[in-house]
N, CA, C and O atoms as CSV, one atom per row, in Angstrom:
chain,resi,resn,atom,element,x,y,z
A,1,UNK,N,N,39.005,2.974,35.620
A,1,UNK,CA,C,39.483,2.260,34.450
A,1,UNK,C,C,38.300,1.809,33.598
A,1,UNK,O,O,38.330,1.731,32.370
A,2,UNK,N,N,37.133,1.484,34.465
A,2,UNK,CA,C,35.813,0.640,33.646
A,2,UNK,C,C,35.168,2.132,32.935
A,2,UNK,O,O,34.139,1.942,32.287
A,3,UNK,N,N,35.584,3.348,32.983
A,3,UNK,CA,C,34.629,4.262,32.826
A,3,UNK,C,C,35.483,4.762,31.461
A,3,UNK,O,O,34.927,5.105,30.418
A,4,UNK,N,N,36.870,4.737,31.660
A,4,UNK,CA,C,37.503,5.142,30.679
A,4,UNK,C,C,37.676,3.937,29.114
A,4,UNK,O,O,37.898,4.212,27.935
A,5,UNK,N,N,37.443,2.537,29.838
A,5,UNK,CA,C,37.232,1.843,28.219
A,5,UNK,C,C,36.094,2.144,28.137
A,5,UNK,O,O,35.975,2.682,27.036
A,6,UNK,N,N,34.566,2.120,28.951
A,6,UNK,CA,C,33.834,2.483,27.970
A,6,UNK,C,C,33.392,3.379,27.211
A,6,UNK,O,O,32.517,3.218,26.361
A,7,UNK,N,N,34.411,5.159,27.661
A,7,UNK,CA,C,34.447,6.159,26.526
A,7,UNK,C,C,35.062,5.566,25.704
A,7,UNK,O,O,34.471,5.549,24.624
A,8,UNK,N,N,36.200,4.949,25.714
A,8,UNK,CA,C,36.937,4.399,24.362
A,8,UNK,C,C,36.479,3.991,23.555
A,8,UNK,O,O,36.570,4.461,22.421
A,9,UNK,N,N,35.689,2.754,23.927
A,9,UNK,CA,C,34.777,1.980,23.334
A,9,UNK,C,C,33.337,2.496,22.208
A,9,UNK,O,O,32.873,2.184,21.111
A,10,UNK,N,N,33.070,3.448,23.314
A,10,UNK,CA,C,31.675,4.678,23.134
A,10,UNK,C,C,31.997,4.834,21.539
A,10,UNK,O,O,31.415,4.405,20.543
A,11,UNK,N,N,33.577,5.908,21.779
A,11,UNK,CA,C,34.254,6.657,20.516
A,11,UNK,C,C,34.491,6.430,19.707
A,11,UNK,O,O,34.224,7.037,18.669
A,12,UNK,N,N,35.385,4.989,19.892
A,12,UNK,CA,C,35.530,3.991,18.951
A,12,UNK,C,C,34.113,3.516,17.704
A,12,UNK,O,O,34.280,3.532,16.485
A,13,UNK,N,N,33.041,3.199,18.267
A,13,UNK,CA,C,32.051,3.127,17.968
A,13,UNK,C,C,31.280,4.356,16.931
A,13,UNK,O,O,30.709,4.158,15.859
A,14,UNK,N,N,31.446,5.402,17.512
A,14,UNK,CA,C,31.278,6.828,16.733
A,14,UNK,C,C,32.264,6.848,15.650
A,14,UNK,O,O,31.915,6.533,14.513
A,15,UNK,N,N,33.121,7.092,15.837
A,15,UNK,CA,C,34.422,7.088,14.796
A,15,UNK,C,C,34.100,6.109,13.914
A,15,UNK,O,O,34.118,6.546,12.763
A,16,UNK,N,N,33.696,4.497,14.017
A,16,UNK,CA,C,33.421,3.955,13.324
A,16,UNK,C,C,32.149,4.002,12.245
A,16,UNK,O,O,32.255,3.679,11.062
A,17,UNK,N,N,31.154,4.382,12.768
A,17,UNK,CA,C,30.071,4.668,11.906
A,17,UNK,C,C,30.301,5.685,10.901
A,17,UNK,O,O,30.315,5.413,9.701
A,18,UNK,N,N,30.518,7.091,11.458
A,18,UNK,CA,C,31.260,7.996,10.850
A,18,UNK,C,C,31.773,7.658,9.719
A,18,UNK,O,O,31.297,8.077,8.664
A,19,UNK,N,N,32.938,6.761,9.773
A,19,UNK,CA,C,33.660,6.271,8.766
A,19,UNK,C,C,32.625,5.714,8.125
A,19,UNK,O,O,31.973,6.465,7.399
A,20,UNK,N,N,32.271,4.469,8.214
A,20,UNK,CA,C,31.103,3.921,7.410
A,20,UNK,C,C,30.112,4.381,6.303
A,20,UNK,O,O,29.886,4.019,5.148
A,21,UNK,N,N,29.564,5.428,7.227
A,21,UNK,CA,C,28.406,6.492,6.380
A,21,UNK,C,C,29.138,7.585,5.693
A,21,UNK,O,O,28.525,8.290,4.891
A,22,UNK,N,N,30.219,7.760,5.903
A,22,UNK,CA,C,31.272,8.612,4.781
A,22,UNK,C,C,31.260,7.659,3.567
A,22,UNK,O,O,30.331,7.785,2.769
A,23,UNK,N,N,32.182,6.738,3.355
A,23,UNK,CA,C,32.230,5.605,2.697
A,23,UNK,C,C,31.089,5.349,1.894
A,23,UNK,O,O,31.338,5.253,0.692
A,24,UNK,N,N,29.624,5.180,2.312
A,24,UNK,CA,C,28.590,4.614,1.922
A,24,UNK,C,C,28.174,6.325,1.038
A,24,UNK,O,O,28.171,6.074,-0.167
A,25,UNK,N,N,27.953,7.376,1.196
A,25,UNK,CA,C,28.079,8.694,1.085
A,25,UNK,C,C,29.196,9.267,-0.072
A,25,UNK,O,O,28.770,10.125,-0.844
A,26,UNK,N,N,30.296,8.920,-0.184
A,26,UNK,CA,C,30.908,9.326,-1.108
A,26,UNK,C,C,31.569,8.126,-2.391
A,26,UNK,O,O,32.248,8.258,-3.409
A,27,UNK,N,N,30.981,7.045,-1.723
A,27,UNK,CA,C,31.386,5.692,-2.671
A,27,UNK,C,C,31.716,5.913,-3.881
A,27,UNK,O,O,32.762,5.518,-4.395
A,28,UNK,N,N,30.452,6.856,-4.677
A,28,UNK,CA,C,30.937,7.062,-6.733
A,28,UNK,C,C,32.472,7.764,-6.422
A,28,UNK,O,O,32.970,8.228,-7.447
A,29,UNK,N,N,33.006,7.865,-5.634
A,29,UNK,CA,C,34.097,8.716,-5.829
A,29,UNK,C,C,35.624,7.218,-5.258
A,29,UNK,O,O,35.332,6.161,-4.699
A,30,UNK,N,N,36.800,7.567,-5.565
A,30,UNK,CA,C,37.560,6.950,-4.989
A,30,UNK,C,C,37.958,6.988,-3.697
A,30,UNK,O,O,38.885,7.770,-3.490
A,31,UNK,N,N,37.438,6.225,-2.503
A,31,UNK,CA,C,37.940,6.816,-0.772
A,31,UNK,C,C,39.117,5.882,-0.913
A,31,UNK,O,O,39.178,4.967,-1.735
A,32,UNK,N,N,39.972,6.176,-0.104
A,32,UNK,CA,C,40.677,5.613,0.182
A,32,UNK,C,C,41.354,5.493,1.559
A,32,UNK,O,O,42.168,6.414,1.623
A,33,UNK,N,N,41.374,4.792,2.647
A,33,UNK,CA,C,42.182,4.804,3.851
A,33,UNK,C,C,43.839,4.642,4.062
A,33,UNK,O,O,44.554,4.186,3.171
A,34,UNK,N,N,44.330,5.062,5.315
A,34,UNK,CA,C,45.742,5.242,5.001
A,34,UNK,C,C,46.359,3.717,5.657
A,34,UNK,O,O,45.696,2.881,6.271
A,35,UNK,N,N,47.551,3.668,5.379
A,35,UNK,CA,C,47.722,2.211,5.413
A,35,UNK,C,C,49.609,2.449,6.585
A,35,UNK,O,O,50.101,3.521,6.936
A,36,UNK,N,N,50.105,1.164,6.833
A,36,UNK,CA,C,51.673,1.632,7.273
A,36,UNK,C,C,51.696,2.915,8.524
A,36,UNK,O,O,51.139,2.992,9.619
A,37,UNK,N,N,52.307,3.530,8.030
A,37,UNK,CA,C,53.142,5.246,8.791
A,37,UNK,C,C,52.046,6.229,8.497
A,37,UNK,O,O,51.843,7.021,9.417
A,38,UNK,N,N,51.123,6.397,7.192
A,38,UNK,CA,C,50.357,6.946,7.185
A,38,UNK,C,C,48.978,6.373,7.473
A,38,UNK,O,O,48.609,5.510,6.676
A,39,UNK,N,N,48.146,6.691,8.460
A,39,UNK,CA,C,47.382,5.400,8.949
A,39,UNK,C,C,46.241,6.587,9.106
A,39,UNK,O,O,45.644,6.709,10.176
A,40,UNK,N,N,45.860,7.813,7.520
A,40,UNK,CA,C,44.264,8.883,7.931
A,40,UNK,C,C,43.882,7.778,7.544
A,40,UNK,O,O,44.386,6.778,7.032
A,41,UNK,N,N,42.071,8.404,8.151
A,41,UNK,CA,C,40.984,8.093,8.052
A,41,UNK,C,C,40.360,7.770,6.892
A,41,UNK,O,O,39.863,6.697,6.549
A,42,UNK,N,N,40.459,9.124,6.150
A,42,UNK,CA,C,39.644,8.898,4.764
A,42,UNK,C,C,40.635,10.198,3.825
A,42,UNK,O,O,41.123,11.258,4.218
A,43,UNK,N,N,40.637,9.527,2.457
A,43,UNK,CA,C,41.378,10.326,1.391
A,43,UNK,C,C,40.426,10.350,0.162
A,43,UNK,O,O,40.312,9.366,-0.570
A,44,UNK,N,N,39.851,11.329,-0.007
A,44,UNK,CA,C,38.671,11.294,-1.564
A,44,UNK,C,C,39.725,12.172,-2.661
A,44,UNK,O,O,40.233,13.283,-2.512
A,45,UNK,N,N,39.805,11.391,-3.582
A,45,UNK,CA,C,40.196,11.311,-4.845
A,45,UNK,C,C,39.518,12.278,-5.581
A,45,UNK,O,O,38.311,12.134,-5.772
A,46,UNK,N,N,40.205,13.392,-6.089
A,46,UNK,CA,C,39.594,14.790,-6.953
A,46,UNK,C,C,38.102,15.053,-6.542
A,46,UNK,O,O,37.104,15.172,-7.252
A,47,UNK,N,N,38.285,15.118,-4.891
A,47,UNK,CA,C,36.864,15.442,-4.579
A,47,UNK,C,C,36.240,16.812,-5.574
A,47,UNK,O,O,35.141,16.803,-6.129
A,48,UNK,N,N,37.233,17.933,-5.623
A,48,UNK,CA,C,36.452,18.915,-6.781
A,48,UNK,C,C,36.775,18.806,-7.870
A,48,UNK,O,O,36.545,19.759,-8.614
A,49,UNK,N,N,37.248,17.951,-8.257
A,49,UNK,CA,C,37.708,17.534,-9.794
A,49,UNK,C,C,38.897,17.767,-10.275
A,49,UNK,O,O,39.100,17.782,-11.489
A,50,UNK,N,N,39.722,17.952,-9.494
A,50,UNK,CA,C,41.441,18.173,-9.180
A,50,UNK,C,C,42.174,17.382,-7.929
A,50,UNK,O,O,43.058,16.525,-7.913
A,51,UNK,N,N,41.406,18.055,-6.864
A,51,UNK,CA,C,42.646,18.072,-5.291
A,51,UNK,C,C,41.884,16.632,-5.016
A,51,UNK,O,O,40.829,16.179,-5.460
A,52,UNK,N,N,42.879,16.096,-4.081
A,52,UNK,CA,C,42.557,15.451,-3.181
A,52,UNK,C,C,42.029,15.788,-1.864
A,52,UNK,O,O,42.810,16.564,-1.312
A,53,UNK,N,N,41.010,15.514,-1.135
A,53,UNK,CA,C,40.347,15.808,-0.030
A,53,UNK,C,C,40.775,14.943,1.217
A,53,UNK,O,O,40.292,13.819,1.081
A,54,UNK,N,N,41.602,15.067,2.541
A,54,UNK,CA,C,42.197,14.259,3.252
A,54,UNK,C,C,41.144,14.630,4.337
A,54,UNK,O,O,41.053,15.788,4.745
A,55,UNK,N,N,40.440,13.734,4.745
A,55,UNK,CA,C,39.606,13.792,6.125
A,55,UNK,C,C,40.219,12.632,7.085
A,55,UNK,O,O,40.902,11.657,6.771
A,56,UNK,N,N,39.698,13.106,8.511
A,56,UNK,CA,C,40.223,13.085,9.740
A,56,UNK,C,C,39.001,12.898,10.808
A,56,UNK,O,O,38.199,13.762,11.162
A,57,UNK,N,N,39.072,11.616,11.201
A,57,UNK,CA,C,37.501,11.482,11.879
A,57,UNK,C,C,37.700,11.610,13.104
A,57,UNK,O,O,38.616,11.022,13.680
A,58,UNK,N,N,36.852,12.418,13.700
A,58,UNK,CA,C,37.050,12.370,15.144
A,58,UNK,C,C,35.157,11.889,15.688
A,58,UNK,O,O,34.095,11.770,15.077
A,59,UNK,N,N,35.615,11.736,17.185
A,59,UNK,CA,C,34.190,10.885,17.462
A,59,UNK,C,C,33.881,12.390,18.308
A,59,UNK,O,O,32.912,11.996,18.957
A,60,UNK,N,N,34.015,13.480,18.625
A,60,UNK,CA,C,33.810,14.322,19.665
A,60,UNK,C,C,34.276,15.757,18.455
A,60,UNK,O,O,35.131,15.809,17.571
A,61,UNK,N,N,33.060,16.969,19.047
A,61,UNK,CA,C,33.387,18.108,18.349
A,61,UNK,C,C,34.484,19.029,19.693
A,61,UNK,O,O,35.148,20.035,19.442
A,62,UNK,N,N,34.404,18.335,21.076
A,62,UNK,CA,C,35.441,18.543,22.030
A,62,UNK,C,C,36.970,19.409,21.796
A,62,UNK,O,O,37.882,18.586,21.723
A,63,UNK,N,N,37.426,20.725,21.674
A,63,UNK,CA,C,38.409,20.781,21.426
A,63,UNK,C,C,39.834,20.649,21.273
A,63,UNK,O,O,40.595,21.277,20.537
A,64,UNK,N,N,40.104,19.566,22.233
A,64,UNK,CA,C,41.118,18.207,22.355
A,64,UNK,C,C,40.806,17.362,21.014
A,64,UNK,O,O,41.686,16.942,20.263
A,65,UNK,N,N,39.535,17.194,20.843
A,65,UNK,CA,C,39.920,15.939,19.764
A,65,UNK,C,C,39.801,16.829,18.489
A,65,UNK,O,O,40.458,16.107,17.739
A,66,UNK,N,N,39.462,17.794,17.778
A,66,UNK,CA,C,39.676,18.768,17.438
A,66,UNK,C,C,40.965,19.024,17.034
A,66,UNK,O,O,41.318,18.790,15.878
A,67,UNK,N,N,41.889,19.593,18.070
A,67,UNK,CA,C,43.062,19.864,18.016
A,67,UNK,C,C,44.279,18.477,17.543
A,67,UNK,O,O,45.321,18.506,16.888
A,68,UNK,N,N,43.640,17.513,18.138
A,68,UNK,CA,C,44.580,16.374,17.827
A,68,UNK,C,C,43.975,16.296,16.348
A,68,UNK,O,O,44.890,16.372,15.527
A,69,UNK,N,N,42.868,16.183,15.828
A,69,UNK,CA,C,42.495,15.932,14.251
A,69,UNK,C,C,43.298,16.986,13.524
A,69,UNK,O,O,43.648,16.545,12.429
A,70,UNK,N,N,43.768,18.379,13.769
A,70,UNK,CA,C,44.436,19.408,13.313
A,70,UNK,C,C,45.911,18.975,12.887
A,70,UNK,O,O,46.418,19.059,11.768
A,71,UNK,N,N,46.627,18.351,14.407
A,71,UNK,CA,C,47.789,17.795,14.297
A,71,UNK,C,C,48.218,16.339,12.826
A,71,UNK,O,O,49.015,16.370,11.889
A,72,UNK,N,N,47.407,15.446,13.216
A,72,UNK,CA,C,47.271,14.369,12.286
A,72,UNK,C,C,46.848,14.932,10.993
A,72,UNK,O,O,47.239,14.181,10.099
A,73,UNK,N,N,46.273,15.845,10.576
A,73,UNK,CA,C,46.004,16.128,9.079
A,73,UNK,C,C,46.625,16.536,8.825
A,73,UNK,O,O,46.981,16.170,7.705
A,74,UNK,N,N,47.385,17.567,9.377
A,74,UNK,CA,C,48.995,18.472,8.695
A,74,UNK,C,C,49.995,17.355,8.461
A,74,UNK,O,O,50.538,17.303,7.357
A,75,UNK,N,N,50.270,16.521,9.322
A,75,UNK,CA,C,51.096,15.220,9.553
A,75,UNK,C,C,51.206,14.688,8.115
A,75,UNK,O,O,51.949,15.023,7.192
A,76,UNK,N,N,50.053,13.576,8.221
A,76,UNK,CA,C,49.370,12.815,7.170
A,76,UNK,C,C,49.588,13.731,5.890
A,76,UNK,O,O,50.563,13.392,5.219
A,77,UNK,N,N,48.995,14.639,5.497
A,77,UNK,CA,C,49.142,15.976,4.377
A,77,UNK,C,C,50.582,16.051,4.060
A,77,UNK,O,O,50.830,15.589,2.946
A,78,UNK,N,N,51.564,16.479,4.683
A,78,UNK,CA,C,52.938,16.709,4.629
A,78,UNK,C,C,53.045,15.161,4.149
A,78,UNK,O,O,52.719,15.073,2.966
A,79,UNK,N,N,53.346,14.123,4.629
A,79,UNK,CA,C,53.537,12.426,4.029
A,79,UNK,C,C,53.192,12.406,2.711
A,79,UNK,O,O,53.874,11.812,1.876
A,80,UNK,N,N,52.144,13.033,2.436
A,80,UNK,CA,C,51.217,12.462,1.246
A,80,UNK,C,C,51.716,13.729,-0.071
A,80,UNK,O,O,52.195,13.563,-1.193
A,81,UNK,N,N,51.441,14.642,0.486
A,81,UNK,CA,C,51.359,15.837,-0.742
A,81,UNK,C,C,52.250,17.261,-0.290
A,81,UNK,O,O,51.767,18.377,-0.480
A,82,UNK,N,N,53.611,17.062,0.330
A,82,UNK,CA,C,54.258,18.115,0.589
A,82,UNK,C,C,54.359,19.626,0.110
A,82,UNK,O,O,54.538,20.743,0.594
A,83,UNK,N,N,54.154,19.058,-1.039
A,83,UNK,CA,C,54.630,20.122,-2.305
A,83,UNK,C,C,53.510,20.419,-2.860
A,83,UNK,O,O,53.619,20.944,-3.968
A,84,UNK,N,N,51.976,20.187,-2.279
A,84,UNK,CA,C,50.718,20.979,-2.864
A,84,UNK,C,C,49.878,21.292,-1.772
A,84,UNK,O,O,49.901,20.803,-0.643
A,85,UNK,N,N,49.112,22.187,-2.245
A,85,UNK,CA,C,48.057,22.916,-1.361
A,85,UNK,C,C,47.229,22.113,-0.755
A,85,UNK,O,O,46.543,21.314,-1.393
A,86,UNK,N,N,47.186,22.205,0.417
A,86,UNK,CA,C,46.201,21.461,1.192
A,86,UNK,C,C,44.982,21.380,1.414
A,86,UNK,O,O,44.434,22.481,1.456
A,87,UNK,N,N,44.251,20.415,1.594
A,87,UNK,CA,C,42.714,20.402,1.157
A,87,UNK,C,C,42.496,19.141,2.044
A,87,UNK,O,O,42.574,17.956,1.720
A,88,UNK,N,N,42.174,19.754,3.357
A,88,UNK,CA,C,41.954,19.123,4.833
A,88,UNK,C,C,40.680,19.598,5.372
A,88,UNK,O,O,40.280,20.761,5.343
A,89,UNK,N,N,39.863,18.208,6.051
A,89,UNK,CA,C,38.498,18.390,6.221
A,89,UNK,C,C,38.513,17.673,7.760
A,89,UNK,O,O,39.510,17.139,8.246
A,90,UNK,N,N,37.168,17.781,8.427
A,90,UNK,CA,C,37.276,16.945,9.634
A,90,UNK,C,C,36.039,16.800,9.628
A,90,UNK,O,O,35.180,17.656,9.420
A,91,UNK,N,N,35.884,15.363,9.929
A,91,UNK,CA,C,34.127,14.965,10.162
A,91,UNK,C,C,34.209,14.586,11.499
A,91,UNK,O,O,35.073,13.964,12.118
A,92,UNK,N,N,33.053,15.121,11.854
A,92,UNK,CA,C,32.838,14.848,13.894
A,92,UNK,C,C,31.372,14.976,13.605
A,92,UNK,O,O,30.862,15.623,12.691
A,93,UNK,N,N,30.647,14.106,14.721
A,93,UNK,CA,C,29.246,13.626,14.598
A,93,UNK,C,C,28.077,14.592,14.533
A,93,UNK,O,O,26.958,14.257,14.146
A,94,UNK,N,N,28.469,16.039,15.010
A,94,UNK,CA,C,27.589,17.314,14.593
A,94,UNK,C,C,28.228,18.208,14.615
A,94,UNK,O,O,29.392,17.973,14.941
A,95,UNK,N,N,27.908,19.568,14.325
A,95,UNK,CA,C,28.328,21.029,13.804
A,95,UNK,C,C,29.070,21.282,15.101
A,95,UNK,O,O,28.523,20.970,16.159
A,96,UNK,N,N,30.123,21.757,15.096
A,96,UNK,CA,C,31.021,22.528,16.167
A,96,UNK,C,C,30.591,23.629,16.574
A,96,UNK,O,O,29.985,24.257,15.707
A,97,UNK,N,N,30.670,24.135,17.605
A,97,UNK,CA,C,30.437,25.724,17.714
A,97,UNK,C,C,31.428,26.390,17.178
A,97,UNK,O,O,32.598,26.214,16.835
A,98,UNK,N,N,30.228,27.612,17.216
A,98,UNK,CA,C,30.933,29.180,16.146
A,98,UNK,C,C,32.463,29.196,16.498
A,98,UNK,O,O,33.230,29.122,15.538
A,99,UNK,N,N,32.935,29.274,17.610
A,99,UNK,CA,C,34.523,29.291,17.620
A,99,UNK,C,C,35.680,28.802,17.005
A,99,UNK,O,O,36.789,29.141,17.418
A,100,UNK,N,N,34.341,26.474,17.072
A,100,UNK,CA,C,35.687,26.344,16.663
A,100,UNK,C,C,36.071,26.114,15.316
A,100,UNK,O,O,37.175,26.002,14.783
A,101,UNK,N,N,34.303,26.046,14.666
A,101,UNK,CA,C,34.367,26.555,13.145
A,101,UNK,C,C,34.933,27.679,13.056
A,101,UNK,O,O,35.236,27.812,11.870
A,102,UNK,N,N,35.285,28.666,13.701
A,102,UNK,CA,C,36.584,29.737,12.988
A,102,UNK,C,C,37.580,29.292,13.245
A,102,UNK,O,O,38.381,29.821,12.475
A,103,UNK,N,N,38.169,28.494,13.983
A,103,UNK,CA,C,39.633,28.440,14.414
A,103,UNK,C,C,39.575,27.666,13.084
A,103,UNK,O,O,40.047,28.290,12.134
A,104,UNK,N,N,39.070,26.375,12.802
A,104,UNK,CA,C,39.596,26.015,11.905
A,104,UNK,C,C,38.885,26.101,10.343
A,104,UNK,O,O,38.994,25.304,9.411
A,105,UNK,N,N,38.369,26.963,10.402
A,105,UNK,CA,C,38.433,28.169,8.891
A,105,UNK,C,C,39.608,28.905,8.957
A,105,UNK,O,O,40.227,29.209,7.938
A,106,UNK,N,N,39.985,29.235,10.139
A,106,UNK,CA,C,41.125,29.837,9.993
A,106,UNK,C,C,42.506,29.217,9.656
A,106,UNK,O,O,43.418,29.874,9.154
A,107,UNK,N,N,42.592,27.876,9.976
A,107,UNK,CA,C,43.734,27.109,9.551
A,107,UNK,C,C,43.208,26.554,8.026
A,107,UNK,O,O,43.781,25.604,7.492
A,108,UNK,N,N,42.497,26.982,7.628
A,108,UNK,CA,C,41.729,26.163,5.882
A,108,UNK,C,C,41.899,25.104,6.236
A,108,UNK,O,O,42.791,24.442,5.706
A,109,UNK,N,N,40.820,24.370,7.628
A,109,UNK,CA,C,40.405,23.078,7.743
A,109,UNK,C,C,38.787,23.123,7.609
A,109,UNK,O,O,38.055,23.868,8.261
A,110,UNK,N,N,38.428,22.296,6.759
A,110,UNK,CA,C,37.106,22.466,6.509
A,110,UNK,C,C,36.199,21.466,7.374
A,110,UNK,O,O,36.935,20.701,7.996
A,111,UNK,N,N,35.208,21.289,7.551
A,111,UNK,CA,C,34.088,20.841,8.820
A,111,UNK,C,C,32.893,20.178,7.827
A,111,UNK,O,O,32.365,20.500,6.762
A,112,UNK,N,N,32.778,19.095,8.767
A,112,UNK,CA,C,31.810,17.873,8.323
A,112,UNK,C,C,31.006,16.990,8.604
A,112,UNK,O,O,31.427,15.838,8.709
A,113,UNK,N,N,30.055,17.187,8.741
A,113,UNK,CA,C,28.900,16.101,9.645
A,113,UNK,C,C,27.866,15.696,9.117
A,113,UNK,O,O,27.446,16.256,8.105
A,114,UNK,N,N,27.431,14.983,9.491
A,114,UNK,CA,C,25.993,14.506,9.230
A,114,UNK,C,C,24.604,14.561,10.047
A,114,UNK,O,O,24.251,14.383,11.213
A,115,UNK,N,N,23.984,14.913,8.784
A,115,UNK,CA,C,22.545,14.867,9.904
A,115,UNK,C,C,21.628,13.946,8.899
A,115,UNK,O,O,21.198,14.111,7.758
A,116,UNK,N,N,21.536,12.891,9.878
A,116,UNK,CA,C,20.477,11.383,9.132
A,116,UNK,C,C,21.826,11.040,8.246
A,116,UNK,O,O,22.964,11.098,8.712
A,117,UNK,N,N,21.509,10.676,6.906
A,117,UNK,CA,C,22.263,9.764,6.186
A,117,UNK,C,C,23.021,11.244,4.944
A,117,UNK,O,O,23.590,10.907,3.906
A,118,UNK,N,N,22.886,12.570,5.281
A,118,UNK,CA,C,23.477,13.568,4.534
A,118,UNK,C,C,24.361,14.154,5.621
A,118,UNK,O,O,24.414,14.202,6.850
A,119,UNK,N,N,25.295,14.741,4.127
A,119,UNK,CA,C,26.370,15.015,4.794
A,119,UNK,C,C,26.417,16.229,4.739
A,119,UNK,O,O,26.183,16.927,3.752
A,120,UNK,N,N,26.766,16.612,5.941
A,120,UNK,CA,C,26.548,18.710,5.782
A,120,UNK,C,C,28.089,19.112,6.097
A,120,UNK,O,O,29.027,18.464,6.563
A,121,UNK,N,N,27.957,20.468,5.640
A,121,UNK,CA,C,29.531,21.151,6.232
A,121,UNK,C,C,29.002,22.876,6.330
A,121,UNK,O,O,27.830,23.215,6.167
A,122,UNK,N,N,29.965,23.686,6.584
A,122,UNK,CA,C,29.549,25.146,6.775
A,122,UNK,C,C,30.481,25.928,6.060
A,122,UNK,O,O,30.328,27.147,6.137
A,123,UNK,N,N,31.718,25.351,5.162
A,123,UNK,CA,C,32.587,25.217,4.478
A,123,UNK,C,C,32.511,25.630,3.333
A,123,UNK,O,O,32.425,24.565,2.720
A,124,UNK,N,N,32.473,26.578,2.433
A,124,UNK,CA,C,32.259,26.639,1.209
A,124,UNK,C,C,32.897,25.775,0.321
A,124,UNK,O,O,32.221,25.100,-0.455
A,125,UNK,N,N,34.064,25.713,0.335
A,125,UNK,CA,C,34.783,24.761,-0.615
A,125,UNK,C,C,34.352,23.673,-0.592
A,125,UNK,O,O,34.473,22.910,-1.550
A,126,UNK,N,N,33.808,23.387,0.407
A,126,UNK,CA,C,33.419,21.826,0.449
A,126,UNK,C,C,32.327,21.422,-0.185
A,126,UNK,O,O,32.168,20.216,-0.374
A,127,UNK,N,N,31.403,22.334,-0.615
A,127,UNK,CA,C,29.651,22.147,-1.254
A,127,UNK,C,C,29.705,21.292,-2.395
A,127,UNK,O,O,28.691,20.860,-2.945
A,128,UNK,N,N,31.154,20.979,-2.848
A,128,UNK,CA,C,30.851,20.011,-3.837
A,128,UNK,C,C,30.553,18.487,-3.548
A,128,UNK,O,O,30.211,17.615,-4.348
A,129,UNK,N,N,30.730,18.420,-2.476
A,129,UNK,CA,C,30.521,17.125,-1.645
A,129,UNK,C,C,29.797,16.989,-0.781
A,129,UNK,O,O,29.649,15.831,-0.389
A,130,UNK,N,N,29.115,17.954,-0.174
A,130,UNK,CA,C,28.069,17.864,0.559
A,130,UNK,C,C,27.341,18.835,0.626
A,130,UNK,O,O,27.592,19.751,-0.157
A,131,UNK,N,N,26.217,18.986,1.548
A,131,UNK,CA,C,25.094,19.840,1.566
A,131,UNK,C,C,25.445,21.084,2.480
A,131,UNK,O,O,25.559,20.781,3.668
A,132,UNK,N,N,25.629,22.339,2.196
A,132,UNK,CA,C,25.427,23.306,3.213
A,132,UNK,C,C,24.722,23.201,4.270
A,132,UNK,O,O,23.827,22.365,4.141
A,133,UNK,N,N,24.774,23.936,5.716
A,133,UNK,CA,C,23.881,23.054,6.598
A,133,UNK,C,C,24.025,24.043,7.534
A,133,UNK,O,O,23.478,23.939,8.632
């Protein structure tokens, strides 16, 4: 039990910074968090000068937490914007491996991390917001 709050805790902690240095990172722009029934992470406002950008923080590039960030963004997405194209991202604390950056290139979920206080992705669509990497 003592081993499992302090992954919680650990994650919790990750997830939180994450959030933070997103926030501090995309500030000129509108973020917004989800509130009620819809309770994402982070929502950027015409991140390319149209769509909305719905990110999904996970503390682990692990494919469990991965897969659960997959679930919650379609979720959240459907709540928010049923009736438009989706424009879903996931920030986890470094680059995923090659796999599971295809699985989710393959679902048009785009990928997001940081290295130091920049924000990288491997994502094309995403270069308007962060640095290739």
């Amino acid at each position: 039990v003592a081993v499992q709050e302090a992954t919680t805790n650990v994650h919790r902690k990750i997830h939180n910074q994450l959030t933070n240095t997103l926030l501090e990172t995309v500030r000129q722009r509108l973020l917004l968090e989800g509130v009620n029934d819809v309770r994402f992470d982070a929502l950027v406002k015409n991140y390319n000068g149209s769509d909305d950008l719905l990110i999904e923080v996970k503390s682990s590039i692990e494919l469990p937490h991965l897969r659960m960030a997959i679930g919650q963004l379609l979720h959240y997405w459907f709540q928010l914007h049923p009736d438009k194209e989706q424009h879903l991202a996931i920030l986890v604390p470094q680059q995923p491996s090659t796999s599971a950056i295809q699985f989710l290139d393959w679902m048009k979920i785009g990928v997001l991390w940081f290295e130091g206080n920049k924000l990288k992705t491997c994502t094309s669509w995403l270069d308007c917001i962060a640095e290739m990497g």
